[in-house]
C-alpha positions as CSV (number, residue, x, y, z in Angstrom):
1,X,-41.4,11.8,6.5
2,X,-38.8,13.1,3.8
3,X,-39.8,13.9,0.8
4,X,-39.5,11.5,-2.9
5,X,-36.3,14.6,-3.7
6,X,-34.9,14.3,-0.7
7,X,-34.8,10.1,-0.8
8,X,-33.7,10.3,-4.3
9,X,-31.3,12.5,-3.4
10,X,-29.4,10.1,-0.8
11,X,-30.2,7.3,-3.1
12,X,-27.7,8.7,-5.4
13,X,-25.6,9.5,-3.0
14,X,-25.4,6.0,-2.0
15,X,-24.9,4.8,-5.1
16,X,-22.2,6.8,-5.9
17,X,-19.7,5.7,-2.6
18,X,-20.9,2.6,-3.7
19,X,-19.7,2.7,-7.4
20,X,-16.2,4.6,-5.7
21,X,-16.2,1.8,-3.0
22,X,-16.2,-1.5,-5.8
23,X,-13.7,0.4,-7.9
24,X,-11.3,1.4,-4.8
25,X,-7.8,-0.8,-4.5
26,X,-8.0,0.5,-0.7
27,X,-9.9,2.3,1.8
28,X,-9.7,3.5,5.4
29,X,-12.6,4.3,8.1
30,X,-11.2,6.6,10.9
31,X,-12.6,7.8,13.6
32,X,-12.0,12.0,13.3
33,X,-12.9,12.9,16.7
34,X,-10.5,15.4,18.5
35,X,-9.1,17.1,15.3
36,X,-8.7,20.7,14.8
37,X,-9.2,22.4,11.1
38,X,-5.9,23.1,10.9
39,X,-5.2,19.3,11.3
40,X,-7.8,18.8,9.0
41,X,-7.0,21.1,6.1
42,X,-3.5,19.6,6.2
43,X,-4.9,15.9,6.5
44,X,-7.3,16.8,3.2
45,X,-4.6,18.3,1.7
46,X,-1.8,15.3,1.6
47,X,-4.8,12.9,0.8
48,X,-5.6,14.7,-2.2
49,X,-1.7,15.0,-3.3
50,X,-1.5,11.0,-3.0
51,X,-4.9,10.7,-4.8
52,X,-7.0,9.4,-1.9
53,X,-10.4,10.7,-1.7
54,X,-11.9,11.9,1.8
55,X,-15.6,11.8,2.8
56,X,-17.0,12.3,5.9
57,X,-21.0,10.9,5.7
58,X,-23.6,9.9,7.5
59,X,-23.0,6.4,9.0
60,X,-26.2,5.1,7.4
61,X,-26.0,5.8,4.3
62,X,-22.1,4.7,4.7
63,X,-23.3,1.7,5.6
64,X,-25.6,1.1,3.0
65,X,-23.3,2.2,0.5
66,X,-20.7,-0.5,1.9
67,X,-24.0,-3.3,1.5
68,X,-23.7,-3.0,-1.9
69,X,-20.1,-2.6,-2.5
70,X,-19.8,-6.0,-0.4
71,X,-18.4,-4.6,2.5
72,X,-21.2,-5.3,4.8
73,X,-19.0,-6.0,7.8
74,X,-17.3,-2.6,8.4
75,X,-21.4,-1.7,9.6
76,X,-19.9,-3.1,12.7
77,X,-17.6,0.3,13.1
78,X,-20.1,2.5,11.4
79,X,-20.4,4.4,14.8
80,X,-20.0,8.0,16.3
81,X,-17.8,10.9,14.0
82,X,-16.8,8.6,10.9
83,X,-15.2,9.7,7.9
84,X,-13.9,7.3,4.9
85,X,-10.6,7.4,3.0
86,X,-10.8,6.0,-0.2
87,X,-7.6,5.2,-2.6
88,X,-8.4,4.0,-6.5
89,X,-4.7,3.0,-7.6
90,X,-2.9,2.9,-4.1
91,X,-3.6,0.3,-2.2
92,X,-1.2,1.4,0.7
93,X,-1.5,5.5,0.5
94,X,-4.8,6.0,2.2
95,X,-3.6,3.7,5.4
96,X,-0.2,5.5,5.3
97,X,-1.8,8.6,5.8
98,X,-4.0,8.0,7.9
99,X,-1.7,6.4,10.3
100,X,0.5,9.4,10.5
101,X,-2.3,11.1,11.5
102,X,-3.5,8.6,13.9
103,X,-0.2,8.6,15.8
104,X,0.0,12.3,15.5
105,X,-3.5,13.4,16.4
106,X,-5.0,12.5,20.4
107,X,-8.6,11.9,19.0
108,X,-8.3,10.9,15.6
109,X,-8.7,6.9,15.0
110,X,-7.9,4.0,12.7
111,X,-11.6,2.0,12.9
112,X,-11.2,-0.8,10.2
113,X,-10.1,-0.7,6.1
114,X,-10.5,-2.6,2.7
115,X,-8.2,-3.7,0.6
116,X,-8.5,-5.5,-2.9
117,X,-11.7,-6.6,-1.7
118,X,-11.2,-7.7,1.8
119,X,-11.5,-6.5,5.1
120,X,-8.8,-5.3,7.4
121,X,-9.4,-4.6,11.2
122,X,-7.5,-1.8,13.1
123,X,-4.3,-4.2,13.1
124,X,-4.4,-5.0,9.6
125,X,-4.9,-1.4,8.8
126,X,-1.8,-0.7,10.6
127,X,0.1,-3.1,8.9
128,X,-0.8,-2.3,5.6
129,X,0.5,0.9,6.6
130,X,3.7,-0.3,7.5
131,X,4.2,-1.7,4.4
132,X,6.7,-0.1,2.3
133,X,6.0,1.6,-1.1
134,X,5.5,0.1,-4.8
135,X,8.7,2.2,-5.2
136,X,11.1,1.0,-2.1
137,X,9.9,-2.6,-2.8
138,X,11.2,-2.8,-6.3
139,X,14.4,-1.3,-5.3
140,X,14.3,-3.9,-2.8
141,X,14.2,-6.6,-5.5
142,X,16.4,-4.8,-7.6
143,X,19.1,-4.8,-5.9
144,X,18.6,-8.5,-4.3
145,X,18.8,-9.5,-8.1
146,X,21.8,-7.2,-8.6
147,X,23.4,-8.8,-6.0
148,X,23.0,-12.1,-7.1
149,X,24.5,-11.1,-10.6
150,X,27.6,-9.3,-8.8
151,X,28.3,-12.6,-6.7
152,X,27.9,-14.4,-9.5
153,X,29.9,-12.2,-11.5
154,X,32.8,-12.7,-8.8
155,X,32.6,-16.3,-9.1
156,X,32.9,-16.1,-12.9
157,X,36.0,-14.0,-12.7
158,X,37.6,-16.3,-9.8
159,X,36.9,-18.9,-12.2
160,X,38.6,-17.4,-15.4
161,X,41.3,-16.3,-12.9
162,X,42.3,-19.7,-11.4
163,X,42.1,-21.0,-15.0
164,X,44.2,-18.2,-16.5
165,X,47.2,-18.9,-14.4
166,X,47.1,-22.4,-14.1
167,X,46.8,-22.3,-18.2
168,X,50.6,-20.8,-18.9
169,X,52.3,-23.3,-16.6
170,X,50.4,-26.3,-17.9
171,X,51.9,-25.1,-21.6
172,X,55.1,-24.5,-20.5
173,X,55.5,-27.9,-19.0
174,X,54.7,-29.7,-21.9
175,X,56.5,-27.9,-24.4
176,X,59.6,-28.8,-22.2
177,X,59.4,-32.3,-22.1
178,X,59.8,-33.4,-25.4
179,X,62.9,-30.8,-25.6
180,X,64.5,-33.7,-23.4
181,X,63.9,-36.5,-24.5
């Protein structure tokens, strides 16, 4: 039987994914099977520069940790070499990543996912990687909008155009007629 330090030990441990897991906009269980330590350092290393946090960890205690965060149904892929991606502003970055990595790698898995406090299964994962960025999105919009205001624009100047040379011949044929009369 393990010892009280020991139990106390994991207890915080728990508690802590936990506390990451209720805070997180988005997170990503793979499966990491099949990947070398080169793959792995490079993996770690574009995680970290998008600000995703990567944890591999006992499924139990993964599990648990996901109980309390509210995410008891992703115990269902709690199984064999899982590790957990976890993004606190970005809800897209983590299943980007891991994605890339998915495709890339023979043995390395997309299992199941969170976002803003619902679960995603391997499909939804993939689409929420599929998604484009916060950036390409509002550039997206931006230039729908700008569009809109150029067409309008165009109309406007049609407009004034059609007016402004109809205008000079309406005033000329006026001013005429009661010269001969």
């Amino acid at each position: 039987m393990p010892s009280n330090k020991i139990l106390e030990q994991k207890k915080a441990v728990v508690e802590e994914l936990a506390a990451k897991l209720q805070s997180a906009a988005a997170g990503v269980l793979v499966k990491y099977e099949g990947i070398t330590v080169a793959e792995d350092t490079e993996l770690r290393a574009a995680l970290r520069k998008a600000g995703v946090e990567y944890t591999v960890m006992k499924n139990t205690l993964t599990g648990r940790a996901c109980d309390i965060a509210g995410y008891g149904d992703m115990k269902q892929y709690l199984s064999g070499m899982t590790a957990i991606a976890i993004s606190q502003d970005d809800p897209i970055a983590a299943a980007k990543i891991m994605k890339q990595y998915a495709d890339k790698v023979k043995g390395f898995e997309i299992k199941a996912g969170f976002v803003d406090g619902g679960m995603l299964d391997q499909a939804g994962v993939i689409d929420l990687a599929e998604t484009p960025s916060k950036e390409v999105l509002i550039g997206r919009m931006m230039g729908s909008l700008q569009s809109s205001l150029y067409s309008f624009a165009y109309v406007l100047q049609a407009i004034i155009d059609k007016d402004g040379e109809a205008a000079p011949a309406e005033e000329a044929a006026p001013a005429e007629a009661p010269a001969e009369a």
